[in-house]
N, C-alpha and C positions, 0 to 999 in steps of 0.2 A: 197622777197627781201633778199640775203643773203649778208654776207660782207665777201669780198676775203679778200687779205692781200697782197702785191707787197712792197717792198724795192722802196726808191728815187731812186738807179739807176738803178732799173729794169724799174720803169717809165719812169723815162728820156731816157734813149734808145730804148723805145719799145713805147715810148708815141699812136699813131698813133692807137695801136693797144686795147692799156690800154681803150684809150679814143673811140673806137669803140665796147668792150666789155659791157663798162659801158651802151652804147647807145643802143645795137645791143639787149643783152642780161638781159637786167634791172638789172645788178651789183652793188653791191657796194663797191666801192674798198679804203681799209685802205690803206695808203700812208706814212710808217716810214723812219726815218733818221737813221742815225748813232747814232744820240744821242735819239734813240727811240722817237722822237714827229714826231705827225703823225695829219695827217688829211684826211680827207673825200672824196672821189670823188662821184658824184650821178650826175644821172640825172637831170638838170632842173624840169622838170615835174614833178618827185617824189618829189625832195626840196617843189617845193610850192605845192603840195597837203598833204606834213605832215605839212607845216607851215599853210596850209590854216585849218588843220585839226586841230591843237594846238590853233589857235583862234578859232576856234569856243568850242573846250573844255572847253578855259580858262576862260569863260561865263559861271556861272554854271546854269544858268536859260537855256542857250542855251543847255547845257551839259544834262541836265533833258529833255527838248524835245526831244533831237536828241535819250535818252534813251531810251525814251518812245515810242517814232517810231518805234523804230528797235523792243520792244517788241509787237508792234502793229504787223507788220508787220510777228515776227515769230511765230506770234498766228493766220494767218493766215484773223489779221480786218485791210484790205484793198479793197479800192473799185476805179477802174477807174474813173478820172474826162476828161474831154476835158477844154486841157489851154488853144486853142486858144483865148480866151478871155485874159490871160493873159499877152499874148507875144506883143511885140512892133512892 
């Protein structure tokens, strides 16, 4: 995910195409005024899967499993289960 940088009225006139890069391309595009404030453009999808990713950090008990996993996981102690048992 990189972040472009477009001007308000490069957006406002090219909107169409702004808002098709973002989507098309997984962009992330800065959006400045005149008086330099600026704000965000993202995908939906990207949004909540960092937000979804920020909650689960901001749990540090969650934050220590999900650690712990991933060093599971790059040590190479994982074993296939079957969830159908789990699914609704």
């Amino acid at each position: 995910m990189s972040l472009q940088t477009v001007s308000f009225q490069e957006c406002s006139t090219q909107f169409p195409k702004v808002f098709e890069r973002v989507l098309n391309n997984h962009e992330v595009i800065s959006i400045s005024n005149a008086s330099k404030q600026t704000v965000v453009m993202l995908d939906a999808k990207e949004y909540n899967s960092l937000i979804e990713t920020l909650y689960l950090l901001s749990n540090s008990a969650n934050a220590n499993r999900l650690r712990e996993g991933i060093a599971q996981h790059q040590q190479g102690l994982v074993r296939e289960i079957d969830v159908t048992a789990y699914l609704d």
